[in-house]
Every structure is written in C-alpha cells, then in structure tokens.
C-alpha positions as CSV (number, residue, x, y, z in Angstrom):
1,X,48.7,-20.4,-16.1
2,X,47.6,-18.2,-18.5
3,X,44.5,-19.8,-19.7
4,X,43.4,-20.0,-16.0
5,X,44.0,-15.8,-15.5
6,X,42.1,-14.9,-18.6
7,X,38.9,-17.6,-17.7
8,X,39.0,-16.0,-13.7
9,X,38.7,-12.2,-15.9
10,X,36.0,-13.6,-17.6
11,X,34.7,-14.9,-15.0
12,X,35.0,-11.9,-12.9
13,X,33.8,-9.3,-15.6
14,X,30.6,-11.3,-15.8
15,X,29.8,-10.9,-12.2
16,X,29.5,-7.3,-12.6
17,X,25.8,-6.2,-12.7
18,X,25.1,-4.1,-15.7
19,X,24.0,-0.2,-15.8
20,X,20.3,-0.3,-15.6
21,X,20.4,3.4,-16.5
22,X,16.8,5.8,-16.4
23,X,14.4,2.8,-16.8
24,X,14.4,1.5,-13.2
25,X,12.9,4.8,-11.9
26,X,10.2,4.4,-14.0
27,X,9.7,1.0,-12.7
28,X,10.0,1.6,-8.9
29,X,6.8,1.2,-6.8
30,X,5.9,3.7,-4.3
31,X,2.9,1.7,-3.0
32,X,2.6,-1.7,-1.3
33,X,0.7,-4.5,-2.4
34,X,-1.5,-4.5,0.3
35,X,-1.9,-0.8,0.1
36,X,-2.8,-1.2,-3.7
37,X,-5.8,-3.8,-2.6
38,X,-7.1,-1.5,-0.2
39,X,-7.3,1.4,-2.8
40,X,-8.6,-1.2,-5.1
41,X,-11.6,-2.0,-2.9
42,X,-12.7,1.1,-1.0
43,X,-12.2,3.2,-3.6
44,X,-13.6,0.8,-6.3
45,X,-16.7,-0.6,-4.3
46,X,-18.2,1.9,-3.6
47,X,-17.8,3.6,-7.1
48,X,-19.0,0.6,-8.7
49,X,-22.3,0.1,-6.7
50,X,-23.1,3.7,-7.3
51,X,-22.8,3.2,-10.7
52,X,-25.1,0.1,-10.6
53,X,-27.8,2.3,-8.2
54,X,-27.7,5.1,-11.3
55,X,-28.2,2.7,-13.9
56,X,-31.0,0.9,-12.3
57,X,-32.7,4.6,-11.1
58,X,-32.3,6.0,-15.4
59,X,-33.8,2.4,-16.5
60,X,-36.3,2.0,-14.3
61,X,-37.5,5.3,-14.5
62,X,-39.8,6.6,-11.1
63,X,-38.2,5.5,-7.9
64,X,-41.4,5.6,-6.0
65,X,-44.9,4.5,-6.5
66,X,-47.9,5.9,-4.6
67,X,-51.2,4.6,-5.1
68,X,-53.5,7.7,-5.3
69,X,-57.3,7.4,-5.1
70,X,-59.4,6.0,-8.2
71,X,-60.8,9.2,-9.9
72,X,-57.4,10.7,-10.1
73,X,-56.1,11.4,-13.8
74,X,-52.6,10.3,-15.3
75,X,-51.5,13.2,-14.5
76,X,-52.5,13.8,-10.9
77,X,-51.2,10.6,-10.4
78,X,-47.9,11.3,-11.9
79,X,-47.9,14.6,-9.7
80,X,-49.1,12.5,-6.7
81,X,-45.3,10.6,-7.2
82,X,-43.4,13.5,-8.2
83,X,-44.1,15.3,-5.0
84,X,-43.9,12.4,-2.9
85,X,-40.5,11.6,-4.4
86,X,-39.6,15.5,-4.0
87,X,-40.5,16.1,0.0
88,X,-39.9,11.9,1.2
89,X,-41.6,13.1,4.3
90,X,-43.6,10.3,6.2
91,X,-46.5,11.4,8.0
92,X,-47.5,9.2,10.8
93,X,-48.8,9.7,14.7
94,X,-47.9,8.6,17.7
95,X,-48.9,5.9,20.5
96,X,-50.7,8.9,22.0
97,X,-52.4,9.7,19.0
98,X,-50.3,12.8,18.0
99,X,-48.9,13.4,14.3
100,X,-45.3,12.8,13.9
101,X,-43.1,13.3,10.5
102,X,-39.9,11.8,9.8
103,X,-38.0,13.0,6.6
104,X,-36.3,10.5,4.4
105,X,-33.7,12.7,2.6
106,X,-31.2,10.3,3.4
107,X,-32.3,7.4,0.9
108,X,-32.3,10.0,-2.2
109,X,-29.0,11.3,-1.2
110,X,-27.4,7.2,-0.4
111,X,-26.1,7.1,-3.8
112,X,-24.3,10.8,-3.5
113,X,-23.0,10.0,-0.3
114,X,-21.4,6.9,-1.8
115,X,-19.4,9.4,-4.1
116,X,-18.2,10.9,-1.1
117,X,-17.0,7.9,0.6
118,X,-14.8,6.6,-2.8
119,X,-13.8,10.7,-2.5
120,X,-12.9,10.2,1.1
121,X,-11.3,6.9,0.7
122,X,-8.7,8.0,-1.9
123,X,-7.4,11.2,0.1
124,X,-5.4,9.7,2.3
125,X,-3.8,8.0,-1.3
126,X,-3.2,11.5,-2.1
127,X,-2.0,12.8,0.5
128,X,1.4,9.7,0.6
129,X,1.6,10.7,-3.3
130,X,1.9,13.7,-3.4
131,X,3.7,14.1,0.6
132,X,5.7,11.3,1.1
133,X,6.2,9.1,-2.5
134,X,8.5,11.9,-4.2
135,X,11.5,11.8,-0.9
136,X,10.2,7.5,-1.0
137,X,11.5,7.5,-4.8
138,X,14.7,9.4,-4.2
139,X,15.5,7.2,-1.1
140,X,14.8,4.2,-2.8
141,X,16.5,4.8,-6.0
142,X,19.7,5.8,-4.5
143,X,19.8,3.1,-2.3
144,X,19.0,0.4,-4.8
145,X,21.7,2.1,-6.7
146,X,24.0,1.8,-3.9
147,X,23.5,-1.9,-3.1
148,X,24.1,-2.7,-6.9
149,X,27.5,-0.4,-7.2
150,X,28.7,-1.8,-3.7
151,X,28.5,-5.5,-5.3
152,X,30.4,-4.6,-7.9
153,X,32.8,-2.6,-5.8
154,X,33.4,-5.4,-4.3
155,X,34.0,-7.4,-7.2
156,X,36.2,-4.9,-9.2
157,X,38.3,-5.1,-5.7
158,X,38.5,-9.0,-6.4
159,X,40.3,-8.0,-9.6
160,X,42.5,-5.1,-7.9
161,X,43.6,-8.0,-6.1
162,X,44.5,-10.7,-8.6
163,X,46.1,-8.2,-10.7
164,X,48.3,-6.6,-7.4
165,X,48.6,-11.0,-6.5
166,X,50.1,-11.8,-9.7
167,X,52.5,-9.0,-9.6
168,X,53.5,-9.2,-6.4
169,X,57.1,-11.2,-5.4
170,X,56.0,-12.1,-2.3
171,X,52.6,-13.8,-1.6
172,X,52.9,-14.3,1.9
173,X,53.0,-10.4,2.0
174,X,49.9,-9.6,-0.1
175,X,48.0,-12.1,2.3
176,X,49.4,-10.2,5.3
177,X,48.4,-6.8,3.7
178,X,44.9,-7.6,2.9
179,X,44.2,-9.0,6.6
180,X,45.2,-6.2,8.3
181,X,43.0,-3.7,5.2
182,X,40.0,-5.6,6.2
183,X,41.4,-5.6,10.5
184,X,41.5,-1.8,9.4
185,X,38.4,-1.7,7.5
186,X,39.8,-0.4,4.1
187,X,37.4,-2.2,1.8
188,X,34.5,-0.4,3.4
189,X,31.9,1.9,1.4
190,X,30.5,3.6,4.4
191,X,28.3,6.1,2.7
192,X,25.2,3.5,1.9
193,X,25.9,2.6,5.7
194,X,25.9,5.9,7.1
195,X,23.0,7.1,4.6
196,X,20.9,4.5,5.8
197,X,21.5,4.8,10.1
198,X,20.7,8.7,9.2
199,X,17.1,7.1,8.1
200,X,17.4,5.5,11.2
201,X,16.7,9.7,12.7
202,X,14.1,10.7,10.8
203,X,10.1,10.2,11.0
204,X,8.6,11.9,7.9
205,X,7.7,9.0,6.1
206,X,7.0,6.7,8.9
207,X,4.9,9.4,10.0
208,X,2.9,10.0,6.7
209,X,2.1,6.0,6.4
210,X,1.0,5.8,9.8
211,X,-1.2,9.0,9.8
212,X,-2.7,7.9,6.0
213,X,-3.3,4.3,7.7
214,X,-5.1,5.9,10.5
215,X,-7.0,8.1,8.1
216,X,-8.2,5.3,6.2
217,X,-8.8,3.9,9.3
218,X,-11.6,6.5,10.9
219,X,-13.1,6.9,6.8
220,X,-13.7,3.0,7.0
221,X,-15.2,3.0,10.5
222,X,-17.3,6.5,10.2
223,X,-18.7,4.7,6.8
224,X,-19.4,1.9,8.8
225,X,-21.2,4.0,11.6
226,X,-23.3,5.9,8.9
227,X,-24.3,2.7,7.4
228,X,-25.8,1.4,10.6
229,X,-27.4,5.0,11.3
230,X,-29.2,4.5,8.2
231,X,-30.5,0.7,8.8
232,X,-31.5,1.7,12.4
233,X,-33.5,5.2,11.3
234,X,-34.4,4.6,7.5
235,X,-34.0,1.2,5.8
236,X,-36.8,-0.7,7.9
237,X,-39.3,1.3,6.2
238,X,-39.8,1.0,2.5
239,X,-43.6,2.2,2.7
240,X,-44.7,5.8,4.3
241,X,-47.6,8.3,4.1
242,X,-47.2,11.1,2.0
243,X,-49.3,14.7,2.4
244,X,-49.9,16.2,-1.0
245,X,-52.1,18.9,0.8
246,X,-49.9,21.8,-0.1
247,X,-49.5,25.0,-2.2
248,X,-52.8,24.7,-4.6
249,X,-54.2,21.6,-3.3
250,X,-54.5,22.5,0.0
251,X,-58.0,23.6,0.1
252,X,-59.0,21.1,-2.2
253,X,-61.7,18.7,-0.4
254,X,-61.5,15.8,-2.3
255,X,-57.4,15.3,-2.2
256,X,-57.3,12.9,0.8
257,X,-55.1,13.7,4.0
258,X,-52.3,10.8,3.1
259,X,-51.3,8.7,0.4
260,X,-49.2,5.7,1.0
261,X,-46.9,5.4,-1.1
262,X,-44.2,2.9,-1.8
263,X,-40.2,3.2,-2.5
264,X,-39.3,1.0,-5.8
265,X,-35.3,1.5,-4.9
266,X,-35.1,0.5,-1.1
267,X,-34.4,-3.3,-1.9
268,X,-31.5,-2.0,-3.9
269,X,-30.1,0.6,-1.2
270,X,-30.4,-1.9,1.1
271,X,-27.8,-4.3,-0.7
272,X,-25.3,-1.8,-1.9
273,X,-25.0,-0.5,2.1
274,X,-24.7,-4.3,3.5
275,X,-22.0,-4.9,0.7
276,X,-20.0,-1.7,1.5
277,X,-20.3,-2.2,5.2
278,X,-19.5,-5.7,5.2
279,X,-16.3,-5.4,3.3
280,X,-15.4,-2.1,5.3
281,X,-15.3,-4.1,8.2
282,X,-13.4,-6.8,6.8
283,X,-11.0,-4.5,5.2
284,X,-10.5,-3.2,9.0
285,X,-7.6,-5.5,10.3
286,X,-5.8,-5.4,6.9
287,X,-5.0,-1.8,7.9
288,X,-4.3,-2.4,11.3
289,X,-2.1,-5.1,10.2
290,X,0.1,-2.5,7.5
291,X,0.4,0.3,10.4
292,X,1.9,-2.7,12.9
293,X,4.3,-4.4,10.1
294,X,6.3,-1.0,11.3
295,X,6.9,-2.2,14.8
296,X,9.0,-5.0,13.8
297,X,12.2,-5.1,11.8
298,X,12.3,-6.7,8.3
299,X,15.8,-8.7,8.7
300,X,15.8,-10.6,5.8
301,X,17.1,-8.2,3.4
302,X,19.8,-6.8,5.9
303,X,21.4,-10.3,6.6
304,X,21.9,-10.5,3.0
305,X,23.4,-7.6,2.6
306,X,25.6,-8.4,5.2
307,X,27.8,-10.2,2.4
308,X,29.3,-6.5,1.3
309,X,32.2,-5.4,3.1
310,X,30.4,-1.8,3.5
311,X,27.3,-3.0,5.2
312,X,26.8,-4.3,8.5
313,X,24.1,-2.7,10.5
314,X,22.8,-5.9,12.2
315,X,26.4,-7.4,13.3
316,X,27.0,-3.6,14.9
317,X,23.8,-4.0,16.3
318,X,22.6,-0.3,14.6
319,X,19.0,-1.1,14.3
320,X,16.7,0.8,17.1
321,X,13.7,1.2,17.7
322,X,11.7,0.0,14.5
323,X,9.2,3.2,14.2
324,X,11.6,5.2,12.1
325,X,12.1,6.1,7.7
326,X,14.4,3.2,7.1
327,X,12.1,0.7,8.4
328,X,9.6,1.8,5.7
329,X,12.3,2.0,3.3
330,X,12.5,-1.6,3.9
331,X,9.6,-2.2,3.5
332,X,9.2,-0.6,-0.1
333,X,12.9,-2.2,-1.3
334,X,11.0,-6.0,-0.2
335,X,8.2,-4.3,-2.5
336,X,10.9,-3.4,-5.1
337,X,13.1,-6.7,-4.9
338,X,12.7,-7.3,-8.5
339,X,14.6,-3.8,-9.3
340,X,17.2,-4.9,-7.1
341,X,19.5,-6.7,-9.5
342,X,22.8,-7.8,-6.9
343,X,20.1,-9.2,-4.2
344,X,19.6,-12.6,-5.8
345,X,23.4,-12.9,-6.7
346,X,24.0,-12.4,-3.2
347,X,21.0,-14.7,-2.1
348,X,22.8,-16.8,-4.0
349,X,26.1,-16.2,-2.2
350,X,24.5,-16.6,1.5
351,X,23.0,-19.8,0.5
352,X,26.2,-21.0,-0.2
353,X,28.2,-19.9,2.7
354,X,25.3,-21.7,4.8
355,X,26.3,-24.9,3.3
356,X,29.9,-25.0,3.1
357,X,32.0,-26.7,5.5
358,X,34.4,-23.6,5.9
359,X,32.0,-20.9,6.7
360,X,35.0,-18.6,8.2
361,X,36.5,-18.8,4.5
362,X,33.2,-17.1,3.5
363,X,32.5,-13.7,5.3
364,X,31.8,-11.6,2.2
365,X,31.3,-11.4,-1.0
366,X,35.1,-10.4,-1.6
367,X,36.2,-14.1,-0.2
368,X,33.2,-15.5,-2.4
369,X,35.1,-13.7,-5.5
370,X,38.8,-14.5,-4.4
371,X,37.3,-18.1,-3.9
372,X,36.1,-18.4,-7.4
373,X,38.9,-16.7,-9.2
374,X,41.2,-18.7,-7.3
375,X,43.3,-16.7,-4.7
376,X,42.1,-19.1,-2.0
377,X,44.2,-21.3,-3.2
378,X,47.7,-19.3,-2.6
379,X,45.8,-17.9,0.9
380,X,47.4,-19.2,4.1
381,X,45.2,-21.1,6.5
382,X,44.8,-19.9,10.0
C-alpha cells in the first residue's frame, strides 16, 4: 500500500506545471499573425520600391532627356534638361487650337509620396501599441497565469484529498462530503471567471482593433484611389513639350517655342504603382476578414477549459454578444497558445474524456487526477 501512495505523490507532484517566472512576459505577442503580414507588406512594399526608384534615379543620373536643336552647346543642352526636369510643365493646345498646360509635379513627387504611404500605413500599428497593447499584456499575462495556477489548484486539491482519504475512518463519508463540496461549488476559483465575464463589459480594446482595422482600411483604398488618379491624369504620357522661353531666354530668337522632351523614369513609376496597387487591393479582404473574426466566438479554448472546476462560461451560457475585450483576448491567448503551458495537458485530458466509456466519471480535471491517483477506485458508483 505504501509503494502505491508514494508512486500516486509522484505522480501527482509531476503534474504540477512549473513557475515560468518573468520570461513569459517577454515572450507574449501583442500582435496577430495576420496583423504582422499586413505590417509586413504595406509597410515594407512600398519602402522597398522606393528604395529601388532612388537607386535607379542616383545611378542613372538625369531622369529626363529632351532633344534640343542641333547648334545648341553641352551646356545649353544640359540646361535644356535641367529646366525641363525643374518646371515638368507640358505645353500643348487644344482641338480648337488653343494652348493648354498640364503640370507633371506628381511623377517627381511619386517616390516621396510612397514615403508617406509606408508612414500612413504604420500609424494605425502605432496607435494599438502604444493604446491598446500595454492593458492587452496585463490582460493576457494575468490570465495565462490564472489558467496555469487553476490547473494546479486543481491538482494540489487532488492531493488535499488523498491525504484527508487516507486519514479518514470512514470512506463512505469522504465520498459524501466531496459530492455535496462540488453540489455546493467549493472547489471553485471564481476570480479568473469573474475577471473574464467583466471583459465581457468593456470595449476598449475591441474598439482600438476595429478602429486600426478600419484605418488601415481607408489608407489602403485612398492609396489605391491615388494610384488610379495618377494612371488616368499622368502615366499615359511619358513624352511632353517643354517651354524654355523664360527669364534670360525669353527674348532670345533662336531658342524655339517647345522642346519635346522625354521622361527616362516613367517605365519605372509605372511598375512600382501597378505593384503597390495590386497588392493593396489584394491585401483588402485580409482586413476585412481580421475586423469580422470578432463577430464570432472562438470556442475552442473555452471548452477546454471547461475541465477546471473554476471555469465554466459556456455551460452557464455567459458568452454575449461577441463584439466585446474578451473576445479579442481570445483571440491573442490562440496567438499565445505556446505560453500557455496547462492547455495541452488539458487538451490532453478532453481527448481522453471523449473516448472513455464513462464520460460522467470524467467532468474535470479533479476526477481526471482522483482517477489516476487512484481514489476512483474506493468511489461509490451511482
């Protein structure tokens, strides 16, 4: 009898979860996968196609060549493309014979405005660091804390009971005592239950993720829109006529009325905006799709949890309307699963209460435990 008591403490003492102490803050993510891909790609993109745009303007030297008339110098030629490149002013006329000008600032400030879309892009990053991720880190760290310390509640209870079983004169008693305790609901923990139907009251953080999805959202759409104002107004035309009749040369007979004049860079504007807007628009329903995940209920990691005494918000039926904090906690403890040390132990557990053939021997994790260190084998069937 004795060798069987000390290999159930064994037993028992090694289903405790150890302390994980200060590291698992440091390990906890405050963003989603999907969220880290999006950051990834609109911030990155357009970054990285700027960058290319630079390199390609400092190596290749003039981004424009005009072709100026034959008895022009060098250096009236190289002035021909210096102003040209500085006013990007296309002279033309009209069906009716009138002259028109269109400017074409916005293909020397393309690459700058790219700057300000990756700057765009990453604000609404910002703004869930630095609102919503420091209230997301306490939430989930005392919660994950919580679901580890109510397992091993629960098991420390299992040896409460074997040591109050073996001292006990009458067994029948000790079985009659811990049926009406759980009747009465003694083995409960209720402050990780009550903590998390409180998150069932409050929008912050729900409100924060939907607002920086929405965000991201209109950024990603008015990029789009600016993209297609561009190819509809300015990157059809990679030739134009340029007037170089101004300041000193404006009297001058021999400088002729326009010269045409060619941009070197257009082919390579014109690629960078078709990437970014065709990855924009892809990138679209992936947000849609992160602000609805909130209109459902993530079940999976309740039901297991359903094994601890102290939790049982789906059985009572507490979940309401999804659109609240604790269904984004939810979301970020799937996220953090790997920092949640009792779920695959009681993973474990479920799985196993699905297959035995006495399921209402197995409600919790406490019958799991008095099943293993054998005090279902002095329990009295009903």
């Amino acid at each position: 009898m004795s060798l069987s008591h000390t290999a159930a403490e064994y037993m028992l003492s090694d289903a405790l979860l150890p302390d994980p102490g200060s590291s698992r803050a440091k390990r906890l993510r405050l963003e989603l996968p999907s969220d880290r891909l999006l950051k990834f790609i609109t911030v990155g993109l357009p970054l990285c196609l700027v960058s290319l745009a630079f390199a390609r303007e400092f190596s290749a030297g003039s981004q424009i060549s005009c072709f100026p008339p034959t008895n022009f110098t060098g250096k009236q030629a190289a002035y021909v493309d210096t102003a040209c490149w500085d006013s990007l002013i296309h002279h033309g006329f009209d069906a009716n014979g009138h002259a028109v000008t269109k400017s074409l600032w916005a293909l020397k400030v393309f690459p700058y405005s790219l700057l300000v879309v990756a700057v765009l892009m990453y604000l609404p990053y910002l703004l869930w660091r630095y609102v919503a991720a420091p209230t997301l880190h306490s939430d989930l760290l005392f919660i994950i804390d919580e679901l580890d310390k109510s397992y091993n509640r629960s098991v420390r209870l299992v040896q409460h009971m074997r040591k109050v079983q073996q001292a006990s004169a009458e067994p029948e008693r000790f079985w009659e005592e811990y049926e009406r305790a759980r009747q009465e609901r003694y083995f409960e923990f209720p402050l990780l239950e009550r903590y998390l139907t409180c998150k069932q009251h409050t929008h912050s953080l729900v409100f924060i993720y939907i607002l920086k999805n929405i965000l991201l959202l209109l950024f990603l759409a008015a990029t789009c829109l600016y993209l297609i104002f561009l190819h509809l107004n300015i990157f059809f035309q990679d030739e134009f006529s340029c007037s170089i009749r101004t300041g000193l040369l404006q009297a001058e007979p021999h400088v002729p009325l326009f010269i045409p004049c060619k941009l070197v860079i257009f082919s390579i504007f014109q690629i960078i905006s078709l990437s970014v807007g065709a990855v924009y628009i892809l990138l679209m329903p992936i947000v849609i799709y992160n602000a609805l995940q909130l209109c459902q209920w993530d079940k999976g990691l309740l039901s297991i949890y359903e094994m601890l005494p102290a939790f049982d918000l789906l059985s009572r039926k507490m979940l309401t309307c999804p659109v609240n904090d604790l269904n984004v906690i939810l979301l970020f403890l799937r996220a953090n699963i790997s920092q949640v040390t009792s779920f695959s132990r009681l993973n474990a557990v479920s799985a196993l209460r699905q297959t035995t053939t006495t399921k209402q021997d197995i409600d919790t994790v406490v019958d799991f435990m008095t099943l293993l260190a054998g005090l279902e084998t002095t329990r009295p069937k009903h």
